[in-house]
mmCIF file as Biopython writes it, N, C-alpha, C and O atoms, coordinates in Angstrom:
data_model
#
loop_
_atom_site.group_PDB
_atom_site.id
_atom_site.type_symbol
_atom_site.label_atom_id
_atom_site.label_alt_id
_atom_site.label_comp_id
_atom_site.label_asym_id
_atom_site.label_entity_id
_atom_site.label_seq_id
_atom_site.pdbx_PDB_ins_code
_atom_site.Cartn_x
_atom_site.Cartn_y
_atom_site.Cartn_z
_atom_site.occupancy
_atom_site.B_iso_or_equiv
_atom_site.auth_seq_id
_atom_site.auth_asym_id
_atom_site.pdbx_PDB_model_num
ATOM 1   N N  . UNK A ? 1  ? 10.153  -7.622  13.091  1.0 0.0 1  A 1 
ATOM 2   C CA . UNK A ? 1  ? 11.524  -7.377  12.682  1.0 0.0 1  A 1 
ATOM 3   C C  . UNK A ? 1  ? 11.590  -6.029  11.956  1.0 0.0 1  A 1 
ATOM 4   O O  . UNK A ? 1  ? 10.800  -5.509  11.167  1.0 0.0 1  A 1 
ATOM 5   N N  . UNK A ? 2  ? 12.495  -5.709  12.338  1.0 0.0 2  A 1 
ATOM 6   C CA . UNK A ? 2  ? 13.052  -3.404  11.702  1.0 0.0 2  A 1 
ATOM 7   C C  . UNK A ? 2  ? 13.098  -4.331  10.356  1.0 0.0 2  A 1 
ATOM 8   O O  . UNK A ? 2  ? 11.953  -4.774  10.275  1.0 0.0 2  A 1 
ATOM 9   N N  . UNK A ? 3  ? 13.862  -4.840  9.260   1.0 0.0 3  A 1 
ATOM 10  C CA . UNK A ? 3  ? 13.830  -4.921  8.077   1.0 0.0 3  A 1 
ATOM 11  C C  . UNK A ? 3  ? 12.522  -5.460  7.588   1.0 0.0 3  A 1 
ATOM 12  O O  . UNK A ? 3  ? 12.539  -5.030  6.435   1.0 0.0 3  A 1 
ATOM 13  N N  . UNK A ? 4  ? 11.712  -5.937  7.677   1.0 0.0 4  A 1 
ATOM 14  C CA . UNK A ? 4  ? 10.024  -6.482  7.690   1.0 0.0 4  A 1 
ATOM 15  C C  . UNK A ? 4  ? 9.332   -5.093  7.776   1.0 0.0 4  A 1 
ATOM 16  O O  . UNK A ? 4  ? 8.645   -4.874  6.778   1.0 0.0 4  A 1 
ATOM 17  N N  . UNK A ? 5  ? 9.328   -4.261  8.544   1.0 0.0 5  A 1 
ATOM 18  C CA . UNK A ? 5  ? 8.449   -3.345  8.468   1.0 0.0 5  A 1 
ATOM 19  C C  . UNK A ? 5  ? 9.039   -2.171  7.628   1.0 0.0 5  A 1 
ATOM 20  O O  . UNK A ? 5  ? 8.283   -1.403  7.033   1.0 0.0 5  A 1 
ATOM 21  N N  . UNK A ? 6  ? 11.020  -1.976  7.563   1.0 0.0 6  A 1 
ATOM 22  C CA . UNK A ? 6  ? 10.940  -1.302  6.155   1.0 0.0 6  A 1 
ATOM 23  C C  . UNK A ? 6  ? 10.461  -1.638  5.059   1.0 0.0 6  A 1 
ATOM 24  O O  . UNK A ? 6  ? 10.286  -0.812  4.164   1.0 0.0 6  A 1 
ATOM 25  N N  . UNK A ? 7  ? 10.146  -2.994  4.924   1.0 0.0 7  A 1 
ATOM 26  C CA . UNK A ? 7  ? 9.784   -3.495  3.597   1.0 0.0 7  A 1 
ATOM 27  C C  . UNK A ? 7  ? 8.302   -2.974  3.170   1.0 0.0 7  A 1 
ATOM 28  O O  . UNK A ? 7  ? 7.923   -2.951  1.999   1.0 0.0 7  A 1 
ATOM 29  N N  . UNK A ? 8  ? 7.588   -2.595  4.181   1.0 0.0 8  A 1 
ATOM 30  C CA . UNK A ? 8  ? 5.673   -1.560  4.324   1.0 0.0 8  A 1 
ATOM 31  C C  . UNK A ? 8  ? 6.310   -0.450  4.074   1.0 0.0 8  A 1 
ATOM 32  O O  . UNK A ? 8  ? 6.104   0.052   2.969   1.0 0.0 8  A 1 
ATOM 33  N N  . UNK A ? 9  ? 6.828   -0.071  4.590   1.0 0.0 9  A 1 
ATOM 34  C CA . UNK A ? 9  ? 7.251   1.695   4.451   1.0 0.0 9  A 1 
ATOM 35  C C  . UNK A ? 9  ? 7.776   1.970   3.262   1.0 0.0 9  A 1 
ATOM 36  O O  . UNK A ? 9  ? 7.416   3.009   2.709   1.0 0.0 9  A 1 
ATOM 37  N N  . UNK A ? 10 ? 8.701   1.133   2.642   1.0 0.0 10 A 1 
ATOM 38  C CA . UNK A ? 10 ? 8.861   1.205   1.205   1.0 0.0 10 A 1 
ATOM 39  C C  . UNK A ? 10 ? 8.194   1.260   0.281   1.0 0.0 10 A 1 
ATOM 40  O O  . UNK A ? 10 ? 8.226   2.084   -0.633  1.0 0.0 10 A 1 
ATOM 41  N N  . UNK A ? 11 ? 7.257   0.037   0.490   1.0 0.0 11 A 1 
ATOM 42  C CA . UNK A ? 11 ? 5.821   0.051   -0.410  1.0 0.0 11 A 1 
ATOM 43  C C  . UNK A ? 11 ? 4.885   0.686   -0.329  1.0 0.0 11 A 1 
ATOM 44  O O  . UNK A ? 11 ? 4.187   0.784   -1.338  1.0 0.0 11 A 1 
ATOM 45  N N  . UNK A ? 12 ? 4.512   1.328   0.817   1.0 0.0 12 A 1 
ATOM 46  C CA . UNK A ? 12 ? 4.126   2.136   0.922   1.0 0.0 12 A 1 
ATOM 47  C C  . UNK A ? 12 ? 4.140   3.614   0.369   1.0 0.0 12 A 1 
ATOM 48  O O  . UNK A ? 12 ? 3.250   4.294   -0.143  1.0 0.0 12 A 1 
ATOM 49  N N  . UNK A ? 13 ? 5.780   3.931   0.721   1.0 0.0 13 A 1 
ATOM 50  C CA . UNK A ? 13 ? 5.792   5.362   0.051   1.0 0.0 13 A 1 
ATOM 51  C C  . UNK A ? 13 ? 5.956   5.053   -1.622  1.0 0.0 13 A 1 
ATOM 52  O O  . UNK A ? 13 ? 5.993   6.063   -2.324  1.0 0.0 13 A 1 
ATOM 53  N N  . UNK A ? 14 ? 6.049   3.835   -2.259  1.0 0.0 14 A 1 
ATOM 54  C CA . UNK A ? 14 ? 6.376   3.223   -3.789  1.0 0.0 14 A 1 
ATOM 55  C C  . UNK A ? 14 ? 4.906   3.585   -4.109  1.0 0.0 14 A 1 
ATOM 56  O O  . UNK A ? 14 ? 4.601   4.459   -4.921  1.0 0.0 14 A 1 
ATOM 57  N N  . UNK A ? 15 ? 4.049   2.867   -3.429  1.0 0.0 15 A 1 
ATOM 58  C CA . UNK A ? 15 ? 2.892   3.302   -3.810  1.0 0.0 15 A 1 
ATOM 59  C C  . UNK A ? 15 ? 2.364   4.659   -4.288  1.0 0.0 15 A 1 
ATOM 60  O O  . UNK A ? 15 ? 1.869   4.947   -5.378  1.0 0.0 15 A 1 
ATOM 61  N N  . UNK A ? 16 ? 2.694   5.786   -2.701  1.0 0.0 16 A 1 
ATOM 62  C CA . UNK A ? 16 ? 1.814   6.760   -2.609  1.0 0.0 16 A 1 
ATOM 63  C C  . UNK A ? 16 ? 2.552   7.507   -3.442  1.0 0.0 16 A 1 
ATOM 64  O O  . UNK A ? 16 ? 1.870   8.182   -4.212  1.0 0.0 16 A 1 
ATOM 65  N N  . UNK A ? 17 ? 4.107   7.654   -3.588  1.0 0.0 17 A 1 
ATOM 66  C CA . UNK A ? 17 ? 4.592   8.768   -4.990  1.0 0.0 17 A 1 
ATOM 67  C C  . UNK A ? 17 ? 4.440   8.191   -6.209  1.0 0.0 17 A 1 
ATOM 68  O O  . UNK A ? 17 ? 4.740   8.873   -7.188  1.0 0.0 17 A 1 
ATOM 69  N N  . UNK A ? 18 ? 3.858   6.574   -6.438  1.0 0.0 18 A 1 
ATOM 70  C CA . UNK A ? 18 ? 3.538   6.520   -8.269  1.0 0.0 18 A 1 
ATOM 71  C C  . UNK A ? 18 ? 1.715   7.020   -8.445  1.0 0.0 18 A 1 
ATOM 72  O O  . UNK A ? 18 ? 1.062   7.159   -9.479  1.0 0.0 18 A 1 
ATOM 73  N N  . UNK A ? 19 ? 1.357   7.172   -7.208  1.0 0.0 19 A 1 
ATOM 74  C CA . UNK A ? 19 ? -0.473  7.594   -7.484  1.0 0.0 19 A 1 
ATOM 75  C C  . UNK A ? 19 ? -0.471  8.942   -7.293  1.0 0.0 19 A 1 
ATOM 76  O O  . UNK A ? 19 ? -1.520  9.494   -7.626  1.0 0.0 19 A 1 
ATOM 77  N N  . UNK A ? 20 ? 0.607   9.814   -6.747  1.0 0.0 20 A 1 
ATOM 78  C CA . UNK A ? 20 ? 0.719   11.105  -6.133  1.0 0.0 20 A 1 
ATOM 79  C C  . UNK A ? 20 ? -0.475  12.253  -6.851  1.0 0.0 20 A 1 
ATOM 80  O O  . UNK A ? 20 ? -0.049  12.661  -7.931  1.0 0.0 20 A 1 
ATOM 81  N N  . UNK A ? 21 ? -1.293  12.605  -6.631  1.0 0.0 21 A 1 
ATOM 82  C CA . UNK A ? 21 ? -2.373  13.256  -7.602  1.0 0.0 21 A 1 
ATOM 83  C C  . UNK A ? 21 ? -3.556  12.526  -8.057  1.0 0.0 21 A 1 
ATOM 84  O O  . UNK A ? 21 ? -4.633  13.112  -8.163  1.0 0.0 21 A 1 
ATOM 85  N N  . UNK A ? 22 ? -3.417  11.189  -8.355  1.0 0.0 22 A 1 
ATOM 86  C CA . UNK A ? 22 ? -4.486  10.645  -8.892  1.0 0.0 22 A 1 
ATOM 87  C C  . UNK A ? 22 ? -5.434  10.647  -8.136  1.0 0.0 22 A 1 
ATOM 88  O O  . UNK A ? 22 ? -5.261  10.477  -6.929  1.0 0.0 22 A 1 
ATOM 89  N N  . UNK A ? 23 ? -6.801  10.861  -8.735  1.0 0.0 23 A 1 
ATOM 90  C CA . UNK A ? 23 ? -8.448  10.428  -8.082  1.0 0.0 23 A 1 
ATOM 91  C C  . UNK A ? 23 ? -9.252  9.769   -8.566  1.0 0.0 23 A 1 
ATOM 92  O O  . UNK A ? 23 ? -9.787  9.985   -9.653  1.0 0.0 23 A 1 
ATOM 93  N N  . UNK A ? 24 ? -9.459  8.875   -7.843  1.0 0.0 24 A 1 
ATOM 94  C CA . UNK A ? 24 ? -10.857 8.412   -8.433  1.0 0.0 24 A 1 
ATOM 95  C C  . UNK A ? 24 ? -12.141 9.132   -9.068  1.0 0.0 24 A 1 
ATOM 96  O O  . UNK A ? 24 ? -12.322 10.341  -8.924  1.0 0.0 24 A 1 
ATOM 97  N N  . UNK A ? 25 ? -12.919 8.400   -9.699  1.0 0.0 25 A 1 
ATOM 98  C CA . UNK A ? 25 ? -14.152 9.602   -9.931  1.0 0.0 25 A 1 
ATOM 99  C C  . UNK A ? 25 ? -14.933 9.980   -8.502  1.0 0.0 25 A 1 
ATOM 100 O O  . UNK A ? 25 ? -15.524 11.031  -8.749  1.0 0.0 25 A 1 
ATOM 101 N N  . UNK A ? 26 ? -15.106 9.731   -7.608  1.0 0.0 26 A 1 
ATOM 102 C CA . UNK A ? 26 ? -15.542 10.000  -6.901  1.0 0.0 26 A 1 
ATOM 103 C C  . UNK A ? 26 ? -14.695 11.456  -6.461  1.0 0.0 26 A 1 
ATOM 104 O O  . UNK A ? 26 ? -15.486 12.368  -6.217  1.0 0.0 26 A 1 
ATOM 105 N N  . UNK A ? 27 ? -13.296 11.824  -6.322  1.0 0.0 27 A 1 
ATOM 106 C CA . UNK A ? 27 ? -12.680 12.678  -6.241  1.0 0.0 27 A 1 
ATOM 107 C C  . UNK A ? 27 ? -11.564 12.088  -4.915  1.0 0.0 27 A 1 
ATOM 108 O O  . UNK A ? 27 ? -10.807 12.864  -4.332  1.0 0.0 27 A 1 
ATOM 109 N N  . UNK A ? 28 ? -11.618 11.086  -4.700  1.0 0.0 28 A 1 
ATOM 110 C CA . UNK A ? 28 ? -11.430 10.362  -3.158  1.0 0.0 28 A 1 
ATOM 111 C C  . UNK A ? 28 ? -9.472  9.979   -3.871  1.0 0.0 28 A 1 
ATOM 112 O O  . UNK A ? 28 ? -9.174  9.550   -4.985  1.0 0.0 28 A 1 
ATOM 113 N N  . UNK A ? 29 ? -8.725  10.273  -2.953  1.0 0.0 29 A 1 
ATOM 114 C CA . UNK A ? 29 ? -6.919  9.720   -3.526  1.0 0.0 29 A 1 
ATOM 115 C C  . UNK A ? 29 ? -7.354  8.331   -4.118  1.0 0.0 29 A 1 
ATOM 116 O O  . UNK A ? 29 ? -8.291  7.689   -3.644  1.0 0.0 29 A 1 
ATOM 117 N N  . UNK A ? 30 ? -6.561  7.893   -5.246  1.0 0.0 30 A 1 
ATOM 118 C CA . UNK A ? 30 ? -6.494  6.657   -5.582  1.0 0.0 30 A 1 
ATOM 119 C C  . UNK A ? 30 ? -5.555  5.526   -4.222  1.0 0.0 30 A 1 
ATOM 120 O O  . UNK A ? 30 ? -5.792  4.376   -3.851  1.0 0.0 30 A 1 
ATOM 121 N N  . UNK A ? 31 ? -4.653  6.363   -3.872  1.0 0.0 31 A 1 
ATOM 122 C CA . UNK A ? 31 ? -4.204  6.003   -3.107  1.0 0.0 31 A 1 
ATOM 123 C C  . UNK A ? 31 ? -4.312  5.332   -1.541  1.0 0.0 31 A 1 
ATOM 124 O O  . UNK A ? 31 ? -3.457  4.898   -0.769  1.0 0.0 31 A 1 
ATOM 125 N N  . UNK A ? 32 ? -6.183  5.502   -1.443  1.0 0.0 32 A 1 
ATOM 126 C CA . UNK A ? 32 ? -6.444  4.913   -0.367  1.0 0.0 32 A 1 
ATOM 127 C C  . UNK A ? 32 ? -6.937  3.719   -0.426  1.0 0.0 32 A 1 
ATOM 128 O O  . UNK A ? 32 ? -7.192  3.159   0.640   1.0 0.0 32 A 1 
ATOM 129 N N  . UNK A ? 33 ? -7.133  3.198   -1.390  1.0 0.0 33 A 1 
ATOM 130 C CA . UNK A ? 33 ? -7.850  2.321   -1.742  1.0 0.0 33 A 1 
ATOM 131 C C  . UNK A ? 33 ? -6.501  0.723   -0.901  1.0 0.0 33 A 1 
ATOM 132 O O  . UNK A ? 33 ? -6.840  -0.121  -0.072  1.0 0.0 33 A 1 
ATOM 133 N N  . UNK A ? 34 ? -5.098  0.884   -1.547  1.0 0.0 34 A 1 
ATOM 134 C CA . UNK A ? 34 ? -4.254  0.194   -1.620  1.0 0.0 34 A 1 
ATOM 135 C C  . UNK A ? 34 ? -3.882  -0.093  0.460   1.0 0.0 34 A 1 
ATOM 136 O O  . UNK A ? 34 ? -3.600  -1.071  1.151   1.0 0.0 34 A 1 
ATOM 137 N N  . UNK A ? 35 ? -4.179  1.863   0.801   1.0 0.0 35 A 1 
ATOM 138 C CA . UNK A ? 35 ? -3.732  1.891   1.673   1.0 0.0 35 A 1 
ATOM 139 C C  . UNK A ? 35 ? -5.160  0.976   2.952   1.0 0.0 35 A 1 
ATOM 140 O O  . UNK A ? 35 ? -5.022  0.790   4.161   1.0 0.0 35 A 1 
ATOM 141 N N  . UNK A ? 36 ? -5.903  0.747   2.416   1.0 0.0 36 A 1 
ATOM 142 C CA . UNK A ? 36 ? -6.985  -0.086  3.521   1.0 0.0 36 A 1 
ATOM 143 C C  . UNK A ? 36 ? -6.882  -1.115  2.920   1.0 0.0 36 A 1 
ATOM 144 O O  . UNK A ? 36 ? -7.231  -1.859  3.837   1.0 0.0 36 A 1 
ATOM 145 N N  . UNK A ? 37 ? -6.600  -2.032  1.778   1.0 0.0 37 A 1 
ATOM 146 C CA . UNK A ? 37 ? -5.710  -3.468  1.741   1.0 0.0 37 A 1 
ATOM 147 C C  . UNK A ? 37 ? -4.683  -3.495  2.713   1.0 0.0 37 A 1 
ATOM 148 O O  . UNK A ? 37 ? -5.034  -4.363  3.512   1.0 0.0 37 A 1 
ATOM 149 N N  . UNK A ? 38 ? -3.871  -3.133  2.987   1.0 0.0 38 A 1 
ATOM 150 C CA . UNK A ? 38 ? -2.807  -3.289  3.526   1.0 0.0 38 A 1 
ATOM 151 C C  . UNK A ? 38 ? -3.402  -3.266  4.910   1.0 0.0 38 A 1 
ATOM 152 O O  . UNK A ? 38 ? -2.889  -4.155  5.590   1.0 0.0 38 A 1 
ATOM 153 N N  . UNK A ? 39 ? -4.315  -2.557  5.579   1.0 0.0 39 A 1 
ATOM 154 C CA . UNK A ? 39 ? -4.714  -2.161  6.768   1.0 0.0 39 A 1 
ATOM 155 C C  . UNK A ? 39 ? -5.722  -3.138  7.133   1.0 0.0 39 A 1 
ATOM 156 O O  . UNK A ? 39 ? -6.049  -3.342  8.302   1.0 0.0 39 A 1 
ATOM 157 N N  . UNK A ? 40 ? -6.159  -3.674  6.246   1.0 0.0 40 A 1 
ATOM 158 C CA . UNK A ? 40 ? -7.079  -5.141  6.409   1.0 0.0 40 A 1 
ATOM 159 C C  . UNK A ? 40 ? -5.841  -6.436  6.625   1.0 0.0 40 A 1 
ATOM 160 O O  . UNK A ? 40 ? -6.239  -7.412  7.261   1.0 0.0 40 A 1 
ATOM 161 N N  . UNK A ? 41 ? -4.746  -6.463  6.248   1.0 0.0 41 A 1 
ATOM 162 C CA . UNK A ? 41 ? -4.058  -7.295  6.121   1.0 0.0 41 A 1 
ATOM 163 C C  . UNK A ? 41 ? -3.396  -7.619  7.600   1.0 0.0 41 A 1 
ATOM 164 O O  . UNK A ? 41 ? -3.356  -8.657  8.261   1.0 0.0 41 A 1 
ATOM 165 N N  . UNK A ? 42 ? -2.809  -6.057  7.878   1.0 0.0 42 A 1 
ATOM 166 C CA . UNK A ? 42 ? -2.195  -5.977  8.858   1.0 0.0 42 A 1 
ATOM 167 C C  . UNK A ? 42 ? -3.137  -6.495  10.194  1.0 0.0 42 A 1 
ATOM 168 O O  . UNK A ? 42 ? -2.814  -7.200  11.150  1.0 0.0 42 A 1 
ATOM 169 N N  . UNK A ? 43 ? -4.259  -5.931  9.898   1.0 0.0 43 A 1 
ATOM 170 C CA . UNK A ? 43 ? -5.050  -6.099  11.058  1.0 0.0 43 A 1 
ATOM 171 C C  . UNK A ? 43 ? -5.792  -7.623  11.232  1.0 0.0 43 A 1 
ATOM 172 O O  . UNK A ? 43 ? -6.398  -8.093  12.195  1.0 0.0 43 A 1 
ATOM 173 N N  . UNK A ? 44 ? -5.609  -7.966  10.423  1.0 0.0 44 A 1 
ATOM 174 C CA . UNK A ? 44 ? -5.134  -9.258  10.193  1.0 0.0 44 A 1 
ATOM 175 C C  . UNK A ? 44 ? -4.410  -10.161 10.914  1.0 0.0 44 A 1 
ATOM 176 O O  . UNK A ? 44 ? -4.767  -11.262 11.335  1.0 0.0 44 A 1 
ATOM 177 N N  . UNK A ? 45 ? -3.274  -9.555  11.030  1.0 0.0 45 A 1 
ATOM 178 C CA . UNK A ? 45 ? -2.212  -10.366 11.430  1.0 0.0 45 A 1 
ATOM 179 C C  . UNK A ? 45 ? -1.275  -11.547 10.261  1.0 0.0 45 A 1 
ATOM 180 O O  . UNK A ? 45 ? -0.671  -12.603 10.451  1.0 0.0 45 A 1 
ATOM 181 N N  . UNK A ? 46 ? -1.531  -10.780 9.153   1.0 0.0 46 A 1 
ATOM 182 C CA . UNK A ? 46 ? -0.667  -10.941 8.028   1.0 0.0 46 A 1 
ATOM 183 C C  . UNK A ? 46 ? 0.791   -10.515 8.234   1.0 0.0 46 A 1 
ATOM 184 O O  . UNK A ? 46 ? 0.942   -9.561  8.998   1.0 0.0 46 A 1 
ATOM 185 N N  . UNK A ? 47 ? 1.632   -10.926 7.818   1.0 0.0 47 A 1 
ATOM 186 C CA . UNK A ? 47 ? 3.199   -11.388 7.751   1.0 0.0 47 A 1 
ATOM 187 C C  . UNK A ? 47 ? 3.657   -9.646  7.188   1.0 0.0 47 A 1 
ATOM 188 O O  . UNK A ? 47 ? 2.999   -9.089  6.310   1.0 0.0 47 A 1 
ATOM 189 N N  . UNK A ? 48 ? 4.807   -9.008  7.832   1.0 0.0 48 A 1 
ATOM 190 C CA . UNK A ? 48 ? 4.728   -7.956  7.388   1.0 0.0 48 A 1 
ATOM 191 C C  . UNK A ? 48 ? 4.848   -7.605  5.465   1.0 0.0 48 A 1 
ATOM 192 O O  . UNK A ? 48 ? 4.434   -6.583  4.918   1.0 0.0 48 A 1 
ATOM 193 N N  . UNK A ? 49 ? 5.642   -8.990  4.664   1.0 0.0 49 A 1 
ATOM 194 C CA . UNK A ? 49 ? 5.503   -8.908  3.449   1.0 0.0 49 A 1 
ATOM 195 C C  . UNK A ? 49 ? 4.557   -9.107  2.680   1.0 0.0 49 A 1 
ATOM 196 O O  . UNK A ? 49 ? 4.570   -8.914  1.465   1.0 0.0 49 A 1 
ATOM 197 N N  . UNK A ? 50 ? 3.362   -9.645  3.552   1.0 0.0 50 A 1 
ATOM 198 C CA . UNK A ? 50 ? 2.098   -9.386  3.155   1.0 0.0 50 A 1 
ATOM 199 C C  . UNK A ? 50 ? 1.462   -8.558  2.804   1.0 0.0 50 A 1 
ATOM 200 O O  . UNK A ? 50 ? 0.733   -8.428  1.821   1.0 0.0 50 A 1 
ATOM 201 N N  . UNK A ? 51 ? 1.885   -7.513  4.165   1.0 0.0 51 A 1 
ATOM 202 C CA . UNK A ? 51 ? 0.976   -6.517  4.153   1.0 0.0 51 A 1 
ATOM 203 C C  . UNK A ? 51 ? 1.645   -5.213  2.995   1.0 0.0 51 A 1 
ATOM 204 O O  . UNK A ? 51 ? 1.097   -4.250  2.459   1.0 0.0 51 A 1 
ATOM 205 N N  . UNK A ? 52 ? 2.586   -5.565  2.965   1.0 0.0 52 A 1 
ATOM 206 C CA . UNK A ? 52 ? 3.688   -4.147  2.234   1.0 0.0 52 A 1 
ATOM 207 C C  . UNK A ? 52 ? 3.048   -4.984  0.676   1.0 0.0 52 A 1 
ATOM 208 O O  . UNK A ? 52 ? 2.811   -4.139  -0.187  1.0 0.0 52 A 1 
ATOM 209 N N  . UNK A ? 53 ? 2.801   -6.194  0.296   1.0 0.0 53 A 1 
ATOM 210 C CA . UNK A ? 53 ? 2.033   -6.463  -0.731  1.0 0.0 53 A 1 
ATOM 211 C C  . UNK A ? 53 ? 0.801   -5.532  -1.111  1.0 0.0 53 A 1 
ATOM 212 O O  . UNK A ? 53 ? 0.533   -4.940  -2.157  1.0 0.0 53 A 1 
ATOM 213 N N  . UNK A ? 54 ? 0.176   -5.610  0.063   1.0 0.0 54 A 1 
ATOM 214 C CA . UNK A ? 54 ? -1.226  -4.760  -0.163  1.0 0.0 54 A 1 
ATOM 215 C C  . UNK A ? 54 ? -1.202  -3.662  -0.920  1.0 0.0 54 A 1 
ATOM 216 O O  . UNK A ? 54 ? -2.190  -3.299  -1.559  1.0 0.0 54 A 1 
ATOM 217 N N  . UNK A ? 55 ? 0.048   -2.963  -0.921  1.0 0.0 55 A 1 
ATOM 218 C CA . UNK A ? 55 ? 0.263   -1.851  -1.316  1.0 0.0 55 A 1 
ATOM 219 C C  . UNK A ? 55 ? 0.740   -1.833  -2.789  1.0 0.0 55 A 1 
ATOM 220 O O  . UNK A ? 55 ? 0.834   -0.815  -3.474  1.0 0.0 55 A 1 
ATOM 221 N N  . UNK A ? 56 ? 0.969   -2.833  -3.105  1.0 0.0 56 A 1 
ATOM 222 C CA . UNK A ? 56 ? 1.911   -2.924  -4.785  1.0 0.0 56 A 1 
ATOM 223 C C  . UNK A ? 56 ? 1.264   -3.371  -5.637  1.0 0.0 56 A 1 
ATOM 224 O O  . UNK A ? 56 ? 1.867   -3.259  -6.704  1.0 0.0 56 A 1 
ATOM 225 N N  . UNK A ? 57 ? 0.057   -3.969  -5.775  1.0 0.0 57 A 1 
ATOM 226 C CA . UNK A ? 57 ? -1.263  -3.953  -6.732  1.0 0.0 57 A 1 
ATOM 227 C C  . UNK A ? 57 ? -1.691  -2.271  -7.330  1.0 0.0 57 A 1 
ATOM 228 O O  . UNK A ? 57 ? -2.112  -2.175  -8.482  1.0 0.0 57 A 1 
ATOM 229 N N  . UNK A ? 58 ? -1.587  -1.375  -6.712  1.0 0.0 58 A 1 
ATOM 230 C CA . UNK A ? 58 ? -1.862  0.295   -7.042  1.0 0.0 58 A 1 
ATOM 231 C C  . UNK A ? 58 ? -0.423  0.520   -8.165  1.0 0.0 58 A 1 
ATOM 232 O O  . UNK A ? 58 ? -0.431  1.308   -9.111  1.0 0.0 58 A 1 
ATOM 233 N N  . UNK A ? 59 ? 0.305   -0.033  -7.928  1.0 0.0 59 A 1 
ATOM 234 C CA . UNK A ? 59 ? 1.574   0.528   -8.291  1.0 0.0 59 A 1 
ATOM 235 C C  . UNK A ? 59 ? 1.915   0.278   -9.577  1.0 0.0 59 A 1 
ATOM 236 O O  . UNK A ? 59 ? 2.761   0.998   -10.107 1.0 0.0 59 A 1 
ATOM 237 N N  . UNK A ? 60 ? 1.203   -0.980  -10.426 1.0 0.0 60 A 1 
ATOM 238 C CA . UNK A ? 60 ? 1.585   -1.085  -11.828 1.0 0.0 60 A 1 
ATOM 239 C C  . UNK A ? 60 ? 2.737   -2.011  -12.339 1.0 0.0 60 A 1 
ATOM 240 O O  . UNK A ? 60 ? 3.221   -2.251  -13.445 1.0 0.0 60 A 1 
ATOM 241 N N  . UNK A ? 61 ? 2.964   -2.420  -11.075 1.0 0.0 61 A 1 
ATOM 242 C CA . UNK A ? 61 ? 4.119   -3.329  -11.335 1.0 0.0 61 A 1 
ATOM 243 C C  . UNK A ? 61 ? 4.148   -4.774  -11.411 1.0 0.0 61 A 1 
ATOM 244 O O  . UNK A ? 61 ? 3.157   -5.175  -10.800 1.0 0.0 61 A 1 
ATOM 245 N N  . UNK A ? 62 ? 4.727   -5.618  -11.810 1.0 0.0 62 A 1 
ATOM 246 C CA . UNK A ? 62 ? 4.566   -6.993  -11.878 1.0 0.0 62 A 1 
ATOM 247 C C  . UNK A ? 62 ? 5.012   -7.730  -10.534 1.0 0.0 62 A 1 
ATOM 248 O O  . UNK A ? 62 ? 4.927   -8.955  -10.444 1.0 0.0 62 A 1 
#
């Protein structure tokens, strides 16, 4: 469903502009970390609000 997969793309970009800059010590985006949860999920065959979950653990939010 188009509103199911805006709901990834949202969280997605929610994600990647609240980490925008951050690195790990390794020097690696913080931001990938959230983004291969989500890519384990999907590939998965997790529910698309699943997978747009994957992404909102990085984000700081409740």
């Amino acid at each position: 469903m188009i509103t199911s997969w805006n709901t990834v793309v949202n969280a997605a970009s929610l994600a990647a502009s609240l980490h925008d800059g951050q690195v790990r010590k390794d020097g690696t985006p913080y931001f990938q970390h959230p983004a291969r949860v989500a890519t384990i999920l999907a590939r998965a065959g997790a529910e698309d609000d699943l997978v747009a979950a994957g992404y909102l653990p990085a984000t700081g939010l409740p």
